[in-house]
N, C-alpha and C positions, 0 to 999 in steps of 0.2 A: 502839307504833310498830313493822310489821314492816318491817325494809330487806332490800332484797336482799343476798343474802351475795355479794362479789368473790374470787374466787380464781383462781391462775393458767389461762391457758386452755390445759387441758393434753389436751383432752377425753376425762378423765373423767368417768363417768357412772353411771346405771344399773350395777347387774353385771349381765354377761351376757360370751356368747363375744365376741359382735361388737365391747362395748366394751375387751375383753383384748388383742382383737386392734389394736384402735386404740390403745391404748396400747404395742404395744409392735413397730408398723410401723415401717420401716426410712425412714430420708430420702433421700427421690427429688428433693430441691430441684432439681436441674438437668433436671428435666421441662420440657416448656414452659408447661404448666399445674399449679400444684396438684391431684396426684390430691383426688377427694374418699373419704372411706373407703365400702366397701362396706356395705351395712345387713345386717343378721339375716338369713340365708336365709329365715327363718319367723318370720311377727309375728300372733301372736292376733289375730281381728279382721280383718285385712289382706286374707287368704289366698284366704276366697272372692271377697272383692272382686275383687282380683287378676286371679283367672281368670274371673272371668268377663268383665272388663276385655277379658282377651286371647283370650275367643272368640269376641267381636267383632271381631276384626281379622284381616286374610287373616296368614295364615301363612306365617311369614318365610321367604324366598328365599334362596338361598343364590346366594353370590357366585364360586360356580364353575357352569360347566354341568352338572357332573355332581352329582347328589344324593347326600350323606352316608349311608351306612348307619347301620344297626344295630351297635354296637360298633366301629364303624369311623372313622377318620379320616380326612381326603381329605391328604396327603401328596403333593406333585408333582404334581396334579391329578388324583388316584387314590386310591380308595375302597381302605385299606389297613388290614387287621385289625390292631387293638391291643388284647391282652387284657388290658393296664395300662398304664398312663401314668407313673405315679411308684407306689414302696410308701413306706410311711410305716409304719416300726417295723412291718416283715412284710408290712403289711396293704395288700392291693392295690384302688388307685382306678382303675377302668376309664375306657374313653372314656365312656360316657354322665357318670357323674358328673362327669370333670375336663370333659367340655362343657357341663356346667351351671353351674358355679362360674365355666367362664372367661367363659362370655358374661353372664351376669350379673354379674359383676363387672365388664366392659367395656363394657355399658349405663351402670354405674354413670358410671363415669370418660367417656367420649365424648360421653354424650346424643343419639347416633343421628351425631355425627360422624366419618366414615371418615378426615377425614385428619388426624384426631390421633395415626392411626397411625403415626408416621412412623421410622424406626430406633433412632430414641434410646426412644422411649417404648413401642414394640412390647415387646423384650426385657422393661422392666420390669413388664409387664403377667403375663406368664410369673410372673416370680417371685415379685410378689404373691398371683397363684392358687396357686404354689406352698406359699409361708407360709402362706396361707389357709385350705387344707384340710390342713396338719401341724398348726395351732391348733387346726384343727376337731377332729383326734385326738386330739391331746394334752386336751384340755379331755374327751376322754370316759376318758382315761385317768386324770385327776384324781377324775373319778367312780367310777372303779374303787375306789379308795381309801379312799369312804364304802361301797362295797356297793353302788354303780348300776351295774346293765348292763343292757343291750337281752334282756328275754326277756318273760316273761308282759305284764305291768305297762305296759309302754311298747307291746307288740303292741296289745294291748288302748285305749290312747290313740290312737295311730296308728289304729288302724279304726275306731273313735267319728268321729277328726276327718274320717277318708276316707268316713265316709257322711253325714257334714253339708255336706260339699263337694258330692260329685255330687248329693244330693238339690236342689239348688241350680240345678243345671243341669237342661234341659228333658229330654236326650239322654244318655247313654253317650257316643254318639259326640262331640256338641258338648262335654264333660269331656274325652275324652284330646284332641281338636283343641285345647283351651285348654293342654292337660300339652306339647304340642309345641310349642305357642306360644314356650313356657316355657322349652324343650328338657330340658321333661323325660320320664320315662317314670312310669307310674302307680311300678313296682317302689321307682325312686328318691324317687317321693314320699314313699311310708310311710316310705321311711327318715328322709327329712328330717324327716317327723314325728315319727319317734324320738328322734331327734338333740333335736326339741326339747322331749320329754319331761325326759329325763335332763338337760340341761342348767337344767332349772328344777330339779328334784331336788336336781342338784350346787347350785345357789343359794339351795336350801332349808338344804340342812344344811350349807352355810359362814356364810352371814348371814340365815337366819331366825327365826322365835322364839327358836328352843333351839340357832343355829348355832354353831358354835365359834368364827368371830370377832364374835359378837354382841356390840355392845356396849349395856350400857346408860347411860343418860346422864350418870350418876356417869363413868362410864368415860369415856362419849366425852369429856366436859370435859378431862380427866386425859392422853387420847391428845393432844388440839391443844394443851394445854399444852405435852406433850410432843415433837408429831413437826409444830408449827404453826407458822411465827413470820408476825407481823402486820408489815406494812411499808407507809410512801408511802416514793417516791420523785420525784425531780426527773430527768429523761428528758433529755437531749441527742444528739439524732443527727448523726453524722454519715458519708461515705465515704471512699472513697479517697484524694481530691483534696484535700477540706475537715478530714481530721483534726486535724493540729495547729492549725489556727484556731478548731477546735469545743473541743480540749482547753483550749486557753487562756480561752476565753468560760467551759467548766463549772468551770474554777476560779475565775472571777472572782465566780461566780454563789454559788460554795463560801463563797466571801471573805465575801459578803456577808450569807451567813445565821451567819459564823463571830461578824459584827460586831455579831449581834444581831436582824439581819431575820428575822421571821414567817416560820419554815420552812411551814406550808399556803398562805401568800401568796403566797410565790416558786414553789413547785409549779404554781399555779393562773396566777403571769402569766406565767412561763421554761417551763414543763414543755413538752414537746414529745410526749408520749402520752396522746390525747384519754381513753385510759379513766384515767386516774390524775387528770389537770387536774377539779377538782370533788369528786372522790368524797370522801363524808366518812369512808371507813371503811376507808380504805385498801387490802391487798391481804394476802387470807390466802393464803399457800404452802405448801403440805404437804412435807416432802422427800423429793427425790429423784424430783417430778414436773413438771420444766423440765428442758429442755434447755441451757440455760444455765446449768452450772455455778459462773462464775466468777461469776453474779450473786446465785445461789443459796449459796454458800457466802459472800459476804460479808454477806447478809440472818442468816445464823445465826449470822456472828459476831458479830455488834454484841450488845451488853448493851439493855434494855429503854430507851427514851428517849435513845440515841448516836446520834450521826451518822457517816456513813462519809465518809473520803476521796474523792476521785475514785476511782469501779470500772469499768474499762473492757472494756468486753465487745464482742464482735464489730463490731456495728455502732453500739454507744450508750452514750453515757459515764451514768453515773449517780452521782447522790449521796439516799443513800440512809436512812432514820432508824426505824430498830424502834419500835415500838408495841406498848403492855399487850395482851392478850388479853382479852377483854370476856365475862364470863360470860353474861350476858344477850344480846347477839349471837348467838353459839354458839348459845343455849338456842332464839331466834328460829329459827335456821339449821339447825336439829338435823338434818335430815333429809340435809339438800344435802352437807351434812360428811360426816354417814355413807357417804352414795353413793361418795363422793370417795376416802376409805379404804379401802371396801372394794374399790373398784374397782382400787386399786393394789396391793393384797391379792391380789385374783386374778390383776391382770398379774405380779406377781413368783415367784406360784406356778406361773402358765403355763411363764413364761420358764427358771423352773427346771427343772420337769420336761423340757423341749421338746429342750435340750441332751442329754439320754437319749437320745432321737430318732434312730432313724437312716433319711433319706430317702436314697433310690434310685429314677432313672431310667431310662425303658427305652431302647431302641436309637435308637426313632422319637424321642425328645423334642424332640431339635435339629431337628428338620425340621417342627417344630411353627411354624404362622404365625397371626396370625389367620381367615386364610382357609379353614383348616383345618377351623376350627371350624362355619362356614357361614354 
């Protein structure tokens, strides 16, 4: 019997930068939409699709009359030299770069809509880019740390992949017309193909064969023993208005599995959160990956087979009952776990190093809009 393993959705995933960085974005709840996160700048496979995708289509307009240069930003409707945009730990991101990260990343989040841009969500858009490429550093600076850096090794990947790409195309010219599609420049290309050298490197030697946090399956048992706990719960939501009437109903509900009622029964007719109502396998939690503290800490207090009080958390009261940890599940799951650890493994080491970090703005930043971008 394989089941799907349930774990909080916290998403983690894969290691990689992209998923370090999803772990460990900031909350923009008062968006009008949930951003969605940005993807990998570079995905094996994808790439030449990609572009060739985008030398098929006319190339993008910009949304002022006057055309964005070379290195340049349009600031106040004006084609204005920026020889940096932000440094990050010294190291200086120009306009092409920070215009490739911002508009791709604002594909991401819009889908071709302008007027999602509206005051509230412009600004956060800035800052995301900003995060975005301090992660992007910081993660080559965790590779420092094994012995990766951008010289021979990764030139040498970066031009393999750069003549499998333009061989692809009919043209020279129809390749860079795709690269500007893109807003990119060939230059910045190899980079990003560096970038995703080393970054498989750094994923090498933290979790592969012989990584240092490898684990093996002895171990990984040992780890969700330890950093795991398994939980159902019984869900009751409620807001503003309806709180003390919701609180009164989940204690009644308490009462009733206190009296001996079939705690999976009552989950499955009271429960009010459709991924829990059914599941037979409840919900593994790793800690310290929710956001929900108060729910999270009462999940690891309980002893094996207790039930919890009423735990009232934001918006949903809960009662809640620990569950064994199932060797055989795990063993099914083995893989889906590991991702999960290791991926919080890297967001914690990111997050450490990142705090080292020192970003700095240039003068133009504030004058930075999307319009700028083109």
């Amino acid at each position: 019997m394989n089941r799907k393993k349930r774990q909080a959705d916290t998403g983690a995933g894969p290691v990689s930068a992209s998923n370090a960085q999803s772990a460990t974005k900031p909350d923009h709840s008062y968006m009008e939409r949930k951003p969605r996160m940005p993807k990998k700048l570079i995905r094996r496979g994808w790439l030449a699709a990609i572009l060739l995708l985008s030398a098929l289509l006319p190339l993008s307009s910009c949304s002022s009359e006057e055309t964005i240069r070379s290195g340049c930003l349009l600031l106040d409707g004006k084609n204005v030299a920026v020889p940096w945009v932000i440094k990050i730990n010294g190291e200086e991101i120009g306009a092409e770069e920070y215009r490739y990260a911002f508009m791709s990343m604002k594909a991401e989040q819009d889908d071709g809509d302008e007027s999602f841009w509206n005051q509230e969500n412009a600004p956060v858009l800035k800052e995301m880019v900003a995060e975005h490429l301090t992660q992007m550093a910081v993660v080559e600076g965790m590779a420092e740390q094994y012995g990766i850096v951008r010289g021979d090794a990764s030139a040498e990947y970066a031009a393999a992949q750069l003549a499998e790409v333009k061989a692809s195309f009919e043209s020279g010219e129809l390749f860079h017309a795709a690269l500007a599609q893109s807003y990119m420049t060939e230059e910045l290309f190899v980079s990003i193909l560096e970038t995703d050298y080393i970054q498989s490197r750094l994923n090498e030697a933290m979790f592969g064969e012989s990584g240092e946090y490898t684990l093996t399956d002895g171990e990984l048992l040992e780890m969700i023993e330890r950093e795991y706990v398994r939980v159902r719960y019984l869900a009751v939501k409620f807001d503003g208005e309806n709180a003390a009437e919701k609180r009164t109903y989940a204690e009644e509900l308490l009462q009733k599995i206190r009296n001996g009622s079939d705690f999976v029964e009552m989950v499955n007719t009271y429960g009010e959160d459709d991924g829990m109502n059914g599941n037979p396998d409840g919900l593994y939690l790793l800690r310290g990956m929710t956001t929900d503290a108060v729910f999270e800490d009462a999940c690891f207090a309980l002893a094996v087979d207790e039930i919890s009080g009423i735990v009232a958390s934001e918006n949903t009261y809960y009662i809640i009952k620990r569950l064994p940890i199932e060797a055989e599940y795990v063993s099914e799951n083995a893989e889906e776990f590991r991702n999960t650890y290791y991926g919080q493994i890297f967001a914690d080491k990111l997050v450490a190093l990142a705090k080292s970090y020192e970003v700095v703005y240039s003068e133009q930043y504030d004058k930075i809009t999307v319009q700028s971008m083109g």
